[in-house]
C-alpha positions as CSV (number, residue, x, y, z in Angstrom):
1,X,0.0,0.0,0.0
2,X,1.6,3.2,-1.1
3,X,0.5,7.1,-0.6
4,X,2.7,8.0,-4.3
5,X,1.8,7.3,-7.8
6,X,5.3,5.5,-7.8
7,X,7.0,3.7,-5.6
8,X,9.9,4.6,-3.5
9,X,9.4,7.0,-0.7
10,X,12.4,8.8,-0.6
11,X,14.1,6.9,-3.1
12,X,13.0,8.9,-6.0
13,X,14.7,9.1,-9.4
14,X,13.5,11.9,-12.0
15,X,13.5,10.8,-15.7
16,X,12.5,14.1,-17.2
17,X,15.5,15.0,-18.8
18,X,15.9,12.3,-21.2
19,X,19.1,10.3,-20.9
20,X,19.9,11.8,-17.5
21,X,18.2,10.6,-14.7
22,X,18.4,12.0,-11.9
23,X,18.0,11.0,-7.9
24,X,16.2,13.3,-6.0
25,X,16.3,11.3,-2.7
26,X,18.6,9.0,-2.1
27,X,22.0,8.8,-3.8
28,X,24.7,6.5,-2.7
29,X,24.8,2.9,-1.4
30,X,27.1,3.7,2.0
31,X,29.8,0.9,2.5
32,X,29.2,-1.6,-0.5
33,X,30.9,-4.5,1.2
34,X,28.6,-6.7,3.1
35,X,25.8,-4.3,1.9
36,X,22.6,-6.0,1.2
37,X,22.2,-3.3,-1.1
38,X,24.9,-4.1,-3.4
39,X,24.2,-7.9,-3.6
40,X,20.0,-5.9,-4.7
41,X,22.0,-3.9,-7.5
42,X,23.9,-6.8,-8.9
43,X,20.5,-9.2,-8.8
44,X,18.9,-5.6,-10.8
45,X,21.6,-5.3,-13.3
46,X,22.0,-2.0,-11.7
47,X,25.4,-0.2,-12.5
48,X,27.3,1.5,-9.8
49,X,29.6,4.1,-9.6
50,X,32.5,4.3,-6.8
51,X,32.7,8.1,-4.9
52,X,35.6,8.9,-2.5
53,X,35.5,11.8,0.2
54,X,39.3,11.9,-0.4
55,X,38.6,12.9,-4.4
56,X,37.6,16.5,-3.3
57,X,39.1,20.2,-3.9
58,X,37.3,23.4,-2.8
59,X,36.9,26.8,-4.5
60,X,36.4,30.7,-3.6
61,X,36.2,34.0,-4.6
62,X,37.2,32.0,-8.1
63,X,39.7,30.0,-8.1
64,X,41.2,26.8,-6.4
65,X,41.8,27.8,-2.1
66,X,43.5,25.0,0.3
67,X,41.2,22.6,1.6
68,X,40.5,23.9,4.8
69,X,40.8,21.8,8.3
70,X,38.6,19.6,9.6
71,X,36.8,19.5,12.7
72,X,36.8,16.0,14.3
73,X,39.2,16.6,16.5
74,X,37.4,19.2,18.9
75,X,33.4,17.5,18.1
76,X,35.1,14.6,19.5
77,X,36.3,16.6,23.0
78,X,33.0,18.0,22.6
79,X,31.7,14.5,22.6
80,X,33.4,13.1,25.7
81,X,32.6,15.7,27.3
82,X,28.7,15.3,26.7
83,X,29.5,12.1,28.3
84,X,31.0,13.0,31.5
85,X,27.8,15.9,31.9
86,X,24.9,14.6,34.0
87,X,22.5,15.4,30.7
88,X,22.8,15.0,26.9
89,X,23.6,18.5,25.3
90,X,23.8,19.8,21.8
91,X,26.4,19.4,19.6
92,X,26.4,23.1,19.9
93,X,26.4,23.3,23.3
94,X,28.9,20.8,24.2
95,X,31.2,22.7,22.0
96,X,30.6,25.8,23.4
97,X,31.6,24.3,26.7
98,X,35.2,23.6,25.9
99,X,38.1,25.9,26.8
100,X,39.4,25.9,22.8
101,X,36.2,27.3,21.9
102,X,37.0,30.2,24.0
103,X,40.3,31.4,23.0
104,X,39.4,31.1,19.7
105,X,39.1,33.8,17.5
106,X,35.8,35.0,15.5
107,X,37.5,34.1,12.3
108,X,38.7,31.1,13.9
109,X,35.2,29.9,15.1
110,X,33.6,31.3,11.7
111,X,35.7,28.3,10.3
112,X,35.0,26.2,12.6
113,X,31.4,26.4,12.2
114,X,31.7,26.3,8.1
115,X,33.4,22.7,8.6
116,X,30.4,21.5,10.9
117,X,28.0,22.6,8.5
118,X,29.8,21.0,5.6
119,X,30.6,17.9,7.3
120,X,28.4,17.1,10.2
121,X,25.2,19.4,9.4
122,X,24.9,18.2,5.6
123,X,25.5,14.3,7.0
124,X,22.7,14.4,9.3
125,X,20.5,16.7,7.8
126,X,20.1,18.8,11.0
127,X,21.5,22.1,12.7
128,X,24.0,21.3,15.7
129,X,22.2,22.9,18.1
130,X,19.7,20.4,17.5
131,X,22.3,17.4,17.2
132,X,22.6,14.9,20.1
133,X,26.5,15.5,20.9
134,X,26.7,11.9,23.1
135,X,24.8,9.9,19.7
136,X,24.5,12.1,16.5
137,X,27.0,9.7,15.2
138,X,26.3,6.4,17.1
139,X,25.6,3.8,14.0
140,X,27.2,1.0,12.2
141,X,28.9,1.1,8.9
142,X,29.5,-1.3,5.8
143,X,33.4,-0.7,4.3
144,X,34.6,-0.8,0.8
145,X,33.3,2.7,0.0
146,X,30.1,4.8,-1.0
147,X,28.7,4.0,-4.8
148,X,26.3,6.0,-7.0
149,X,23.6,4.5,-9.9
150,X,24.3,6.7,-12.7
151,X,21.2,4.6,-14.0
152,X,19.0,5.8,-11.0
153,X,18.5,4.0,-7.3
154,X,14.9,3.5,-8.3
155,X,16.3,0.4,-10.3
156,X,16.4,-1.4,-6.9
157,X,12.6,-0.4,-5.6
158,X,11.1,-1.7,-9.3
159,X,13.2,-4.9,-9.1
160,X,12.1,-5.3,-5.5
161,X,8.5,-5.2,-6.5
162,X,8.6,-7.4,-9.1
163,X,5.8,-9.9,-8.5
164,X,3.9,-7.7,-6.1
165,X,0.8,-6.2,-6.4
166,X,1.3,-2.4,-5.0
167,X,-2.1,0.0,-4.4
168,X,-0.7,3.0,-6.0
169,X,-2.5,6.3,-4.3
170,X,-3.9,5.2,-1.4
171,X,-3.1,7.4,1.5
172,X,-3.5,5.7,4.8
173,X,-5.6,7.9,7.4
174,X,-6.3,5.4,9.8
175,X,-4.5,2.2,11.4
176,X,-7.1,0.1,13.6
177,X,-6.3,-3.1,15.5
178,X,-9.5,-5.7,15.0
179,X,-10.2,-8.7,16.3
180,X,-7.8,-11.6,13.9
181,X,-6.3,-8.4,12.0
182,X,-6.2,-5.3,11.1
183,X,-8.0,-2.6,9.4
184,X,-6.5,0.4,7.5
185,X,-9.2,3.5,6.4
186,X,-7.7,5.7,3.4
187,X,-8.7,9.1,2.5
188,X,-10.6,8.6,-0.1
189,X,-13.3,6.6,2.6
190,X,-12.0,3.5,1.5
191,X,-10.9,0.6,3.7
192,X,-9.0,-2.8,4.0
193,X,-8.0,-5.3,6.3
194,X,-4.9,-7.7,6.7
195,X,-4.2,-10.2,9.2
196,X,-1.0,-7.8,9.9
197,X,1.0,-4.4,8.8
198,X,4.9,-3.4,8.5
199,X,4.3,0.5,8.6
200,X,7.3,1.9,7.1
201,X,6.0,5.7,7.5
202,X,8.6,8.3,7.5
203,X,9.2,9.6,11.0
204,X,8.1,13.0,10.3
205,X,4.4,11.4,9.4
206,X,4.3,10.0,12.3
207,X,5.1,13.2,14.2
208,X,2.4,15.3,12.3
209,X,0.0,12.5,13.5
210,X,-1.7,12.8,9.7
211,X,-2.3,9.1,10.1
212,X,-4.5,8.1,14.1
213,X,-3.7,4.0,15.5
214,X,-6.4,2.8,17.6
215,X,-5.5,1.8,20.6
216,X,-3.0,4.6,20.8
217,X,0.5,2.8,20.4
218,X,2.4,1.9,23.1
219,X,3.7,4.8,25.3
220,X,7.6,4.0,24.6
221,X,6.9,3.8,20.8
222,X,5.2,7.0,21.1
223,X,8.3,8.7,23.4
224,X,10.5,7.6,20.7
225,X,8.3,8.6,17.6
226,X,8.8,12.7,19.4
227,X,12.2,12.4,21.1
228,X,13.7,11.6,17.3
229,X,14.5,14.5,15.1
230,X,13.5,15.3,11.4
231,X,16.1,16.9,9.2
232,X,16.5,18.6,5.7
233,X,18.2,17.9,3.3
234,X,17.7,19.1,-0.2
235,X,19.2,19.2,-3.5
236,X,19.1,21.1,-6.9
237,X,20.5,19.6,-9.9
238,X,21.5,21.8,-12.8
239,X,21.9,21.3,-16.1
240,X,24.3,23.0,-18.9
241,X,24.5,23.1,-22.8
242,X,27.8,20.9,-21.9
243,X,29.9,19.2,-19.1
244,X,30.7,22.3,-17.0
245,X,34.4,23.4,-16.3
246,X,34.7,22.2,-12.6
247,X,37.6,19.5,-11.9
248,X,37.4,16.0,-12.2
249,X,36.7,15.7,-8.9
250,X,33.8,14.0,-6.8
251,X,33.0,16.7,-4.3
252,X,33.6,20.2,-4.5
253,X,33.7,22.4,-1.4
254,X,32.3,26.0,-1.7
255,X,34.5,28.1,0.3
256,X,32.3,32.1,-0.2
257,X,31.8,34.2,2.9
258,X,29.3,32.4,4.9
259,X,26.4,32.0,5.5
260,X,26.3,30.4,2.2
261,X,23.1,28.1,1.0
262,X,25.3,26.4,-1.4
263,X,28.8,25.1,0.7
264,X,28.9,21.5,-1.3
265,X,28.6,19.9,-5.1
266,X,28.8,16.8,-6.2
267,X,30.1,16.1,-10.2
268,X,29.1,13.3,-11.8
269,X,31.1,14.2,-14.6
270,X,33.3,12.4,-12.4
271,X,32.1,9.1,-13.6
272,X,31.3,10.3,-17.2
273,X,31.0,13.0,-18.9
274,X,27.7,14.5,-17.9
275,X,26.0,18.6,-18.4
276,X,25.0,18.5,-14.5
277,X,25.9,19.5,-11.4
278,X,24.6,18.2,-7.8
279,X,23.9,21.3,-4.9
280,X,23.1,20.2,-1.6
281,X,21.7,22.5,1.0
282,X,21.4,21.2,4.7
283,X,19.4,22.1,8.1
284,X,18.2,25.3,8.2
285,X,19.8,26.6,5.2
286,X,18.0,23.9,3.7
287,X,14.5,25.0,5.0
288,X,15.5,28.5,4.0
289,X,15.8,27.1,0.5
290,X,12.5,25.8,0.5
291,X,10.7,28.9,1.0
292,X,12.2,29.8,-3.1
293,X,10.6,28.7,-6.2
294,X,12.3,26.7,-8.1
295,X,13.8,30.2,-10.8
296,X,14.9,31.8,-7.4
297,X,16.5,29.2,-6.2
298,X,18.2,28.4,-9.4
299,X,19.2,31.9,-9.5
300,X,20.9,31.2,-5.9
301,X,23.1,28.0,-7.0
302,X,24.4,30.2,-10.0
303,X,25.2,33.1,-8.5
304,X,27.1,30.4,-5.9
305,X,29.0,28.9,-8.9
306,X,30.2,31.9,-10.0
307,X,31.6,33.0,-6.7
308,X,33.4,29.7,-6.7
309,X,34.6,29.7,-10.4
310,X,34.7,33.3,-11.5
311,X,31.8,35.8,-13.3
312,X,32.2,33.8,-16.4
313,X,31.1,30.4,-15.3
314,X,28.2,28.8,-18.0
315,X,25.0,29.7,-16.9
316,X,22.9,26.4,-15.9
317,X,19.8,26.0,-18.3
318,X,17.7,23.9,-16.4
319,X,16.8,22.6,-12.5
320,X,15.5,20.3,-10.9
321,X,14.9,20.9,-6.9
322,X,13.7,18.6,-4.2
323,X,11.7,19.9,-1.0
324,X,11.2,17.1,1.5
325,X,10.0,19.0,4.2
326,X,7.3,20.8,2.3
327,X,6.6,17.2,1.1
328,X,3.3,15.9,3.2
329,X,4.4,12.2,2.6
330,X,7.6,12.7,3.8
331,X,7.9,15.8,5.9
332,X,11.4,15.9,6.1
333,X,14.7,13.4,4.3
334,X,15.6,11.4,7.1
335,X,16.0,11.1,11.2
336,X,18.5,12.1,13.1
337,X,19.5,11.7,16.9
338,X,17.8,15.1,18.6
339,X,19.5,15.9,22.0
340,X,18.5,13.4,24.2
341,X,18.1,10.1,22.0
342,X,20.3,7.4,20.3
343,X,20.1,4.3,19.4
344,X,18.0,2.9,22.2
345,X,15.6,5.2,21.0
346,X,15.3,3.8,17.7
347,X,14.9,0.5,18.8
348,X,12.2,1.6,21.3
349,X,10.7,2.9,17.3
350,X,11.2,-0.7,15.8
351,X,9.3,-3.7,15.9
352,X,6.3,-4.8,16.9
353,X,2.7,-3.5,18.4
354,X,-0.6,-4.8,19.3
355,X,0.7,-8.2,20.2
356,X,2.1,-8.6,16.6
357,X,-0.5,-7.4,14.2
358,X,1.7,-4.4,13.5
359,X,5.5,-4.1,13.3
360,X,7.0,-0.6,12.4
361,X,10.2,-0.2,10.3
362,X,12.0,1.9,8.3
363,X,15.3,4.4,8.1
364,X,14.0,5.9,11.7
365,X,13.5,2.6,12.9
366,X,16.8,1.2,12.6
367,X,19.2,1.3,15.6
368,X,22.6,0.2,13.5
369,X,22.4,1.7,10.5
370,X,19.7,4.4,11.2
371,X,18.9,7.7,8.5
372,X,19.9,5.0,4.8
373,X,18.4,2.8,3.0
374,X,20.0,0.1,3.7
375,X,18.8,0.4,7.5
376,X,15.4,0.9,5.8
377,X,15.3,-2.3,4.5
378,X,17.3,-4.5,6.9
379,X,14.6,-3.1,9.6
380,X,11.7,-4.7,7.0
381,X,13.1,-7.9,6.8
382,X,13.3,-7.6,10.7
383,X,9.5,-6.1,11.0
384,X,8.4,-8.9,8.8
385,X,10.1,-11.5,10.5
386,X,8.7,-10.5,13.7
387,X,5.3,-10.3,12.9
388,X,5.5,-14.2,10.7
389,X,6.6,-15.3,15.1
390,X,4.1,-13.8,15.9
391,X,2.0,-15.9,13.6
């Protein structure tokens, strides 16, 4: 049962410029060794593309500037330090706290803060003053390196569904536990039941409460469901009359005068030669993104191009932008570990309800490799697992 005319969720690929298709969700496989994801691709005929962190330059005021330094070393201070308090604090907060912070100088902590936006903002899709500083990086990772699908991720949902009948369009209102089943009430007045459910709603669905469970879930689930956070993160591709003059580089680090809604680009020309670029906005620069339309927002990522490259960088001739938050079936890109929870939280999310007529699961729901989609589907093989115990 699914609320889209396609499936997905946030795994969303745009075909509307012919021979370059484009993901507007999700991107990369993370860690393709050991993956389930990878062994998915292979069984889809899906071609992947390797991406290194390490294949990287940045750029300012137009031309080439030193990669600047990276900020692990004080977050993690900042994170043992969150340890030894009596509370959780914010990222923020517990950086704040230490003596470096304050000798440092406002230029000093002006680059500071670009690094956490690029780095730790953009990764978990939320601002560090709402970060967990003891969790907002507790999870598990798969090595051998992060992949792209120059052919589109959706390659893995469609071969996923082959054999399955999907209800395209029906948007679930109402979640009732009956006697022997359950029974689901869609918005059009129209209603089903099933001897059990694996609700894979995104997490910031289940905080607008757009879809009522009689009886009320149980009260951890429901502590979990609001002590999670919801973050943002956006992109805008671009397009060009031809492969733009950037380096042959994976990632590209915007290095203006902050606060700039445009710090990092990804070029798949990389892989092959390709007329688009990849902008990412994160947090609340990315909510401040969403209140554009798309020409106005278009008009930002140029103007940020050409402070990077110099006034006579091509002019893009096309966009395509993605707004999850403004996005009722989504409300938001992914969870993230709000001051206060971690991974005990998640799993408080996960599993099952109602003595095992329901089962929840998804990216939010996945204590080990929470906010991906591989954590999104090793949680539904664990939801659906659960409830076939149950019986």
């Amino acid at each position: 049962v699914e609320a889209r005319d396609r499936i997905g969720g946030r795994v969303w690929t745009d075909r509307g410029w012919p021979g370059w298709p484009v993901d507007m969700g999700a991107s990369w496989i993370h860690g393709v060794t050991g993956n389930p994801l990878t062994a998915l691709a292979r069984a889809a005929g899906a071609a992947l593309h390797p991406t290194d962190y390490e294949s990287a330059a940045a750029f300012g005021a137009g031309r080439e500037q030193p990669y600047p330094a990276e900020p692990w070393g004080m977050l993690a201070r900042a994170q043992e330090r969150a340890w030894q308090a009596g509370a959780d604090l914010s990222l923020r907060a517990a950086v704040e706290a230490l003596p470096r912070w304050q000798k440092m100088s406002g230029a000093e902590r002006e680059a500071f803060r670009a690094a956490v936006h690029r780095m730790v903002e953009h990764e978990y899709g939320a601002d560090w003053g709402a970060l967990s500083a003891r969790s907002y990086d507790d999870s598990a990772a798969f090595g051998g390196g992060d992949a792209l699908f120059p052919g589109g991720y959706d390659q893995l949902a469609r071969h996923a569904a082959q054999g399955l009948r999907v209800r395209l369009g029906a948007v679930v209102r109402a979640v009732q536990a009956r006697r022997g089943g359950v029974r689901l009430t869609f918005a059009d007045g129209a209603a089903a039941e099933a001897h059990a459910v694996v609700c894979t709603l995104p997490l910031g669905v289940l905080q607008a409460g757009d879809v009522t469970f009689d009886p009320p879930l149980a009260p951890a689930r429901q502590g979990a469901i609001g002590a999670l956070g919801m973050g943002l993160l956006n992109k805008c591709w671009l397009r060009f009359d031809a492969p733009p003059p950037v380096p042959a580089a994976d990632w590209i680090l915007n290095l203006g005068p902050p606060p700039d809604l445009w710090p990092e680009w990804v070029n798949p020309s990389a892989a092959a030669p390709a007329p688009l670029l990849l902008g990412f906005n994160a947090g609340l620069r990315a909510d401040a993104v969403e209140g554009m339309d798309d020409a106005a927002t278009l008009a930002s990522a140029a103007e940020a191009l050409r402070g990077m490259f110099g006034s006579r960088f091509p002019a893009p001739v096309a966009a395509k932008v993605s707004r999850w938050r403004a996005d009722p079936l989504a409300r938001g890109a992914y969870s993230f570990h709000a001051t206060g929870s971690g991974r005990d939280t998640r799993a408080a999310l996960a599993g099952a309800d109602w003595v095992g007529r329901i089962a929840f699961a998804g990216e939010a729901a996945s204590p080990d490799h929470p906010s991906t989609v591989h954590g999104a589907w090793l949680s539904g093989l664990a939801a659906a697992e659960t409830l076939a115990r149950a019986g």
